[in-house]
DRENRO-277686 format. One record per residue (C-alpha): residue number from 1; residue in one letter; chain; x, y, z. Coordinates in pm, whole numbers, m for minus. Example, Ala and Ser with C-alpha at 12.3 -4.5 7.8 and 13.67 -1.06 7.14 Angstrom:
<rec seq="1" type="A" mol="A" X="1230" Y="m450" Z="780"/>
<rec seq="2" type="S" mol="A" X="1367" Y="m106" Z="714"/>
end
This chain:
<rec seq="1" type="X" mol="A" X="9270" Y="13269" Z="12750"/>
<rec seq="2" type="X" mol="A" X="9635" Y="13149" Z="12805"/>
<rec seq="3" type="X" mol="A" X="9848" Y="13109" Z="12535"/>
<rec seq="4" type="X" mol="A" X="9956" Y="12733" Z="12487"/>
<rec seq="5" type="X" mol="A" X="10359" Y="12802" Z="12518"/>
<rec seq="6" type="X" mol="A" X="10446" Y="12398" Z="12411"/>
<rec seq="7" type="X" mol="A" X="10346" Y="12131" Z="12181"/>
<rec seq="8" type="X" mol="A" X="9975" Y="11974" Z="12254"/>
<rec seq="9" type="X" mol="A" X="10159" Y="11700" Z="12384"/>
<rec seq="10" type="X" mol="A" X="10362" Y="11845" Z="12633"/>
<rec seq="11" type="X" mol="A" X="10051" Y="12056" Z="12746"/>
<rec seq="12" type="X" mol="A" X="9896" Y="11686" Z="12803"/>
<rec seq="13" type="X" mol="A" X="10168" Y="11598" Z="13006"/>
<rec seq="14" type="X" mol="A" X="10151" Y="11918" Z="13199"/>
<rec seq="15" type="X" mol="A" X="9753" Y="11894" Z="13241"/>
<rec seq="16" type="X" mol="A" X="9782" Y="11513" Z="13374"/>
<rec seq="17" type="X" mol="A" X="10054" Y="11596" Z="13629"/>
<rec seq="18" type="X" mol="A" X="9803" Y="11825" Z="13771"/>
<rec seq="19" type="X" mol="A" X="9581" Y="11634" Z="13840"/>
<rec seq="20" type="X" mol="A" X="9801" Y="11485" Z="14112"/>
<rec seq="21" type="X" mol="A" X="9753" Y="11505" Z="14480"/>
<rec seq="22" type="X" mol="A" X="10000" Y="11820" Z="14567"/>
<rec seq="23" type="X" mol="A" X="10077" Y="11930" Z="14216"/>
<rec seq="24" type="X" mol="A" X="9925" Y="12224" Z="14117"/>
<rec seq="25" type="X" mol="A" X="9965" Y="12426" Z="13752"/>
<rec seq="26" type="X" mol="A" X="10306" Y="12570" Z="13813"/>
<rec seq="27" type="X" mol="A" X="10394" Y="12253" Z="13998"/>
<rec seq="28" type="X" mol="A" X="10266" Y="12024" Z="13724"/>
<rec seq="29" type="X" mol="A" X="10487" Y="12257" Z="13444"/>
<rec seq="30" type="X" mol="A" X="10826" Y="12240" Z="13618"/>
<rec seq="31" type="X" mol="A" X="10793" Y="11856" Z="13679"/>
<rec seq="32" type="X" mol="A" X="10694" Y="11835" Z="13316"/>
<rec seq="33" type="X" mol="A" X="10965" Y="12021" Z="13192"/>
<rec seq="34" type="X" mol="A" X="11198" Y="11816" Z="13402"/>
<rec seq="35" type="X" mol="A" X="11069" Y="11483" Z="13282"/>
<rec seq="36" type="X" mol="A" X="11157" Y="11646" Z="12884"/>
<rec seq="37" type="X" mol="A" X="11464" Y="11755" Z="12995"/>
<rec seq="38" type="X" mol="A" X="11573" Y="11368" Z="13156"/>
<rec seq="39" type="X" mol="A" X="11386" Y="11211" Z="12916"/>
<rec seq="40" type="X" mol="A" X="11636" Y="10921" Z="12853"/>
<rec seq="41" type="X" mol="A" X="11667" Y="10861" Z="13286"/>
<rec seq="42" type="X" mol="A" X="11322" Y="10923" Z="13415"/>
<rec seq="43" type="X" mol="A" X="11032" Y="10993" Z="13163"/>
<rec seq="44" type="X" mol="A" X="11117" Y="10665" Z="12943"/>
<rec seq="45" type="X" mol="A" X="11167" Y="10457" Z="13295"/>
<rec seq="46" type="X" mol="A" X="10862" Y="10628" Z="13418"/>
<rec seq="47" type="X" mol="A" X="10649" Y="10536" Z="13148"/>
<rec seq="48" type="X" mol="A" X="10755" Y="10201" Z="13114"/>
<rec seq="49" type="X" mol="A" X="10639" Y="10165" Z="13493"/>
<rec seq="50" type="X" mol="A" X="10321" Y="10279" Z="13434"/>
<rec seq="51" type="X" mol="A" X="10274" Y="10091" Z="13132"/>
<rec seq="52" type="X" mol="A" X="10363" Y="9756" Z="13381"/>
<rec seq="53" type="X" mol="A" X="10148" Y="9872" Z="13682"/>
<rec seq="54" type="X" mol="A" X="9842" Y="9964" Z="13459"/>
<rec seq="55" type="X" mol="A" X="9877" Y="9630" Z="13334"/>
<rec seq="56" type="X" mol="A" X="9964" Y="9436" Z="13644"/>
<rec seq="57" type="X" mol="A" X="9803" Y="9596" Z="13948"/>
<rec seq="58" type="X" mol="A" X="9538" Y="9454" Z="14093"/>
<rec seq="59" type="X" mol="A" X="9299" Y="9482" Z="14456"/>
<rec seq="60" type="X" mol="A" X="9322" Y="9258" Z="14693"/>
<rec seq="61" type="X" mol="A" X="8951" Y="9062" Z="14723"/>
<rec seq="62" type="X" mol="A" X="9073" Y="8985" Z="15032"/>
<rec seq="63" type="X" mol="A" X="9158" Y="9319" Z="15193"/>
<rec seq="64" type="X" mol="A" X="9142" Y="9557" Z="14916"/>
<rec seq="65" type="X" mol="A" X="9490" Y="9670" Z="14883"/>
<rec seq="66" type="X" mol="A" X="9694" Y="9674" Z="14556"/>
<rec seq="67" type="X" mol="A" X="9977" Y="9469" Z="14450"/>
<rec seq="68" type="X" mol="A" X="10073" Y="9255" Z="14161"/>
<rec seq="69" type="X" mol="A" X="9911" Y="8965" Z="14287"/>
<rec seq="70" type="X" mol="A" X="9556" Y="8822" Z="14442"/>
<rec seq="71" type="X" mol="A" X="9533" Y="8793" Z="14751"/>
<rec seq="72" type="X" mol="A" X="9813" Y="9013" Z="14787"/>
<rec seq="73" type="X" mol="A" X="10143" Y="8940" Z="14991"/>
<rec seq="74" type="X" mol="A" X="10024" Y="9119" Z="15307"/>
<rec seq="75" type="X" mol="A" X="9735" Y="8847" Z="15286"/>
<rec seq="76" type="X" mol="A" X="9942" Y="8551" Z="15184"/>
<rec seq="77" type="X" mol="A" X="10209" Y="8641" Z="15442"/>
<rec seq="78" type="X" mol="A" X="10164" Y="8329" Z="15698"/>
<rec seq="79" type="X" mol="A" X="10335" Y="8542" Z="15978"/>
<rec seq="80" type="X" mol="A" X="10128" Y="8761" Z="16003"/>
<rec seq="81" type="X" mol="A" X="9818" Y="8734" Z="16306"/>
<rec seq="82" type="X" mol="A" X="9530" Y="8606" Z="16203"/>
<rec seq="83" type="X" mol="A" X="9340" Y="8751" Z="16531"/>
<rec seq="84" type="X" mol="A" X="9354" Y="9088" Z="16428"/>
<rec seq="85" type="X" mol="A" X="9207" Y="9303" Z="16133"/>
<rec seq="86" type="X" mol="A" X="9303" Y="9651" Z="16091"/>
<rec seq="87" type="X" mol="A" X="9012" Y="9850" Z="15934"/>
<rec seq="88" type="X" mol="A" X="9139" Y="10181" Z="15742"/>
<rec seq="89" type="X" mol="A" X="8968" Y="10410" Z="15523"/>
<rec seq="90" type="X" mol="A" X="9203" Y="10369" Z="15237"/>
<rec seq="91" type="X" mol="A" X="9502" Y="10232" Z="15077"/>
<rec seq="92" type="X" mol="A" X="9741" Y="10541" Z="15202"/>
<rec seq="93" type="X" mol="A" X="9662" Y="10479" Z="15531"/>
<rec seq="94" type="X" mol="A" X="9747" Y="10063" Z="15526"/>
<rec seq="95" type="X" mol="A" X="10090" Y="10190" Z="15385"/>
<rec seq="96" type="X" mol="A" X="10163" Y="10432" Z="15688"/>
<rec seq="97" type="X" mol="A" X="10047" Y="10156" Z="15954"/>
<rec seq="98" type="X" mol="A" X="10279" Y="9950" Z="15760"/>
<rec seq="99" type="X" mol="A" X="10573" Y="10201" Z="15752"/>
<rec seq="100" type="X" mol="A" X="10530" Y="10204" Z="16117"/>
<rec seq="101" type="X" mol="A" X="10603" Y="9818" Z="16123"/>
<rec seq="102" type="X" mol="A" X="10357" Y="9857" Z="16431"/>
<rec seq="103" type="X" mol="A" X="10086" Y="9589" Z="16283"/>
<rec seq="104" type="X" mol="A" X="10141" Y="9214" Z="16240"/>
<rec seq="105" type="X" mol="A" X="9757" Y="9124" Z="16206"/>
<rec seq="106" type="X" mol="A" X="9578" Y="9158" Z="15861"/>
<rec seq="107" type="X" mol="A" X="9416" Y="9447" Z="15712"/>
<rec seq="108" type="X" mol="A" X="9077" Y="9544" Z="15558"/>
<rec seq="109" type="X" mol="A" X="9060" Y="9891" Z="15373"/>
<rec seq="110" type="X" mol="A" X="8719" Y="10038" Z="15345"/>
<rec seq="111" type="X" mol="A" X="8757" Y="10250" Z="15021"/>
<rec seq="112" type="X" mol="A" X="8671" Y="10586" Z="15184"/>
<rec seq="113" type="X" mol="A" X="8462" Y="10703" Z="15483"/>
<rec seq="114" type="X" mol="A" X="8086" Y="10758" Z="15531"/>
<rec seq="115" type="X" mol="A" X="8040" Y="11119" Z="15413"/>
<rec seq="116" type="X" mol="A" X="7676" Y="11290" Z="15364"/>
<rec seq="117" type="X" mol="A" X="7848" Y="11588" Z="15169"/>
<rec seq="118" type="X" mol="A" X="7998" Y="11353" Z="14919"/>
<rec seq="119" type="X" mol="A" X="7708" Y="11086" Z="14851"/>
<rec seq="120" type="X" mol="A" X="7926" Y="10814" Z="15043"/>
<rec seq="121" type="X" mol="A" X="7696" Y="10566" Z="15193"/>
<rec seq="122" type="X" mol="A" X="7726" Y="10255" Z="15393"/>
<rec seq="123" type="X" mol="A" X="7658" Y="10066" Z="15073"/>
<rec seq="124" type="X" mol="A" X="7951" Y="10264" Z="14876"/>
<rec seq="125" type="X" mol="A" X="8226" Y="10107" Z="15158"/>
<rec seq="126" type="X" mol="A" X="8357" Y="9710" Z="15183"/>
<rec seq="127" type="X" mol="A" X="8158" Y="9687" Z="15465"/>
<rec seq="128" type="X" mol="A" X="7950" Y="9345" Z="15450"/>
<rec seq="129" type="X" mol="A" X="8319" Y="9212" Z="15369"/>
<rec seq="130" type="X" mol="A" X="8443" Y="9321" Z="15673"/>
<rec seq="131" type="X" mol="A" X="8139" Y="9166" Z="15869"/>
<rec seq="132" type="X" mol="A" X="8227" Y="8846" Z="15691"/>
<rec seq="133" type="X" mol="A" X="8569" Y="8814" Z="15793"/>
<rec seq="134" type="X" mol="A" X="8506" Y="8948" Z="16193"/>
<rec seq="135" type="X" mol="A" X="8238" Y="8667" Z="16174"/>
<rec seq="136" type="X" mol="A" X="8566" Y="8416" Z="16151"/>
<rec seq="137" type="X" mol="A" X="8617" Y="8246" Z="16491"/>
<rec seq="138" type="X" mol="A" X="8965" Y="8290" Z="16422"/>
<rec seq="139" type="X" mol="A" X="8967" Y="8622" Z="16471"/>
<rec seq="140" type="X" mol="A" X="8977" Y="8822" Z="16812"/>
<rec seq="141" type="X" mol="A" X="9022" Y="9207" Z="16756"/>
<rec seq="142" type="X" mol="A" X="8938" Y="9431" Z="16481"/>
<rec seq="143" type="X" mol="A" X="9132" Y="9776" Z="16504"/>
<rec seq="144" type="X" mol="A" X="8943" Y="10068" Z="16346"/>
<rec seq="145" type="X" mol="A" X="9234" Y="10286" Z="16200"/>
<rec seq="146" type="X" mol="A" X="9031" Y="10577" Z="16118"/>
<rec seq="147" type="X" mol="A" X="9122" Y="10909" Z="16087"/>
<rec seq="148" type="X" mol="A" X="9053" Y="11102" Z="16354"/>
<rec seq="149" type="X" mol="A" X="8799" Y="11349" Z="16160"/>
<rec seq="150" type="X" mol="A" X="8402" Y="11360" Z="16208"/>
<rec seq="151" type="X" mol="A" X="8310" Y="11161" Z="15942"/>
<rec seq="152" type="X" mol="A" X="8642" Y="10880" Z="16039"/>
<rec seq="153" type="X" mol="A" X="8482" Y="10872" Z="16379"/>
<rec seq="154" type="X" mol="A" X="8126" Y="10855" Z="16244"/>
<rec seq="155" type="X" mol="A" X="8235" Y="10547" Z="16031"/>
<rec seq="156" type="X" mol="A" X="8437" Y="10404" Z="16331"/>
<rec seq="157" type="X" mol="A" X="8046" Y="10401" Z="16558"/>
<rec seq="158" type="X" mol="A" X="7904" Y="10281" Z="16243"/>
<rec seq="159" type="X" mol="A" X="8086" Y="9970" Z="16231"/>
<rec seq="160" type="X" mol="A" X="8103" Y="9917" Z="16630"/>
<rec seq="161" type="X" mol="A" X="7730" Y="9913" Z="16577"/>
<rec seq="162" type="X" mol="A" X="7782" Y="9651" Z="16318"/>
<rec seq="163" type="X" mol="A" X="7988" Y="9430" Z="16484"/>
<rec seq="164" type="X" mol="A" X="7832" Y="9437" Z="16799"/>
<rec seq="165" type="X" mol="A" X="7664" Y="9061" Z="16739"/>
<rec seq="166" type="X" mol="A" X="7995" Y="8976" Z="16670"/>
<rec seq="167" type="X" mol="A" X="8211" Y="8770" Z="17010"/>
<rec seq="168" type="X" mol="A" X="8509" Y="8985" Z="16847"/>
<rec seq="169" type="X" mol="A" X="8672" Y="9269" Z="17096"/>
<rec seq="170" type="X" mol="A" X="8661" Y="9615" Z="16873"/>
<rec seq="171" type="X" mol="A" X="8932" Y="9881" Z="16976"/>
<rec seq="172" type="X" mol="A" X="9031" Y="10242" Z="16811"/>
<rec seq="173" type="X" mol="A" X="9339" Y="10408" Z="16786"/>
<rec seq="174" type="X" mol="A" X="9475" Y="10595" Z="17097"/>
<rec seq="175" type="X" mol="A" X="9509" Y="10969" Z="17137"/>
<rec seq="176" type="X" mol="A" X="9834" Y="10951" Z="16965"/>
<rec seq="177" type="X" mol="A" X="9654" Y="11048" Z="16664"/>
<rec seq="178" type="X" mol="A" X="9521" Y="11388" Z="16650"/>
<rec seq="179" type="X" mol="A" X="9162" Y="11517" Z="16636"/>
<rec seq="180" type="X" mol="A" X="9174" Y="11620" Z="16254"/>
<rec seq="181" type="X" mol="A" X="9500" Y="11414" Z="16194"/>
<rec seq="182" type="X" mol="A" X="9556" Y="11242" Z="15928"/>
<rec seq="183" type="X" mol="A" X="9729" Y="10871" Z="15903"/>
<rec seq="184" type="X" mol="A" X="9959" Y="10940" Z="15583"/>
<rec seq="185" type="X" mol="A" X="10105" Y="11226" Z="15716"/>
<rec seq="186" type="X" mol="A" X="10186" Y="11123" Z="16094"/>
<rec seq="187" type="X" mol="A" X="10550" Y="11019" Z="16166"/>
<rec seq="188" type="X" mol="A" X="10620" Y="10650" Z="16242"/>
<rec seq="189" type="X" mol="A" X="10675" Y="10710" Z="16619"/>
<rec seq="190" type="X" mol="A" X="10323" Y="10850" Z="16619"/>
<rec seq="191" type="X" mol="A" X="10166" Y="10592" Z="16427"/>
<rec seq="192" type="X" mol="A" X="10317" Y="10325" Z="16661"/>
<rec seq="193" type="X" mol="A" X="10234" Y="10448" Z="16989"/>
<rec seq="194" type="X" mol="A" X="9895" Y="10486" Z="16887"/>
<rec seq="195" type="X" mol="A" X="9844" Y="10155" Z="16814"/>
<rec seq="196" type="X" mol="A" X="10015" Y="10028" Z="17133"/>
<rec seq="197" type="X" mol="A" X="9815" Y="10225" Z="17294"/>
<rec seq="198" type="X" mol="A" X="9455" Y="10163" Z="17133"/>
<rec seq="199" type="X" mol="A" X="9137" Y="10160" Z="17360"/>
<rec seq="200" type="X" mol="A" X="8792" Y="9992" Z="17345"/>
<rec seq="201" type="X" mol="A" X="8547" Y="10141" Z="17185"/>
end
């Protein structure tokens, strides 16, 4: 057993930081020590910003992203094109496709991908929501902004199937994406070709 080197609540601090995406032990420590070490410029700032987010984020009902607000501003924006609905698998990837500035339509994030392995089933995703909204004569196209992965492409033919009663035209991302590629890490070239580029289904 490891010998606890701080105080129990710097070893909190350490444990929580490592529970981040990309931060393992020895990761989560020197981040820790440099949040003591600034604590008047970034770990009172930082906790005062997750004090306001925990208390003012919310989702979307409309699309499912997060923001201060409900609907959020990507769904109250009245430039954007009602026609089109980007589908992505989470909130990550609607933050790429907008760092891209590729998309003007609206967007509709899933909350994960169908996945036998980890007990994700059709019911588990914001699927009849999506159905609801493609029903809208209003709208023309649906985009499915999956990754390009087994179980994103699996998802992707399980709502084709889905919308296929639907008079709405369904298109993917192009080949720009990678087989195995992930949205949150391509570049914003990358991102926009693809969806210049995106083919029918």
């Amino acid at each position: 057993m490891s010998r606890s080197i701080a105080g129990p609540e710097i070893e909190r601090l350490i444990q929580l930081l490592a529970k981040l995406p990309g931060l393992g032990p020895r990761s989560a420590r020197r981040a820790a020590l440099h949040l003591v070490k600034k604590r008047e410029q970034l770990l009172g700032p930082l906790a005062e910003a997750m004090a306001v987010a925990r208390e003012r984020i919310v989702v979307c009902s409309t699309c499912g992203n997060v923001d201060t607000s409900d609907p959020c501003g990507l769904c109250r924006d009245p430039r954007r094109d009602d026609s089109l609905i980007v589908v992505v698998a989470d909130i990550a990837d609607l933050w790429a496709l907008e760092r891209s500035g590729a998309v003007s339509g609206r967007y509709h994030v899933l909350g994960g991908v169908l996945s036998a392995l980890d007990g994700i089933r059709p019911e588990n995703l914001s699927l009849d929501s999506l159905v609801a909204r493609a029903s809208d004569p209003a709208v023309k196209e649906i985009i499915l902004a999956l990754n390009a992965t087994v179980e994103g492409q699996t998802t992707a033919h399980f709502i084709t199937d889905l919308l296929t009663h639907l008079q709405v035209k369904v298109t993917k991302l192009a080949h720009g994406v990678p087989v195995g590629g992930e949205l949150d890490y391509l570049d914003d070239g990358t991102l926009a070709a693809a969806i210049r580029q995106r083919t029918g289904f």
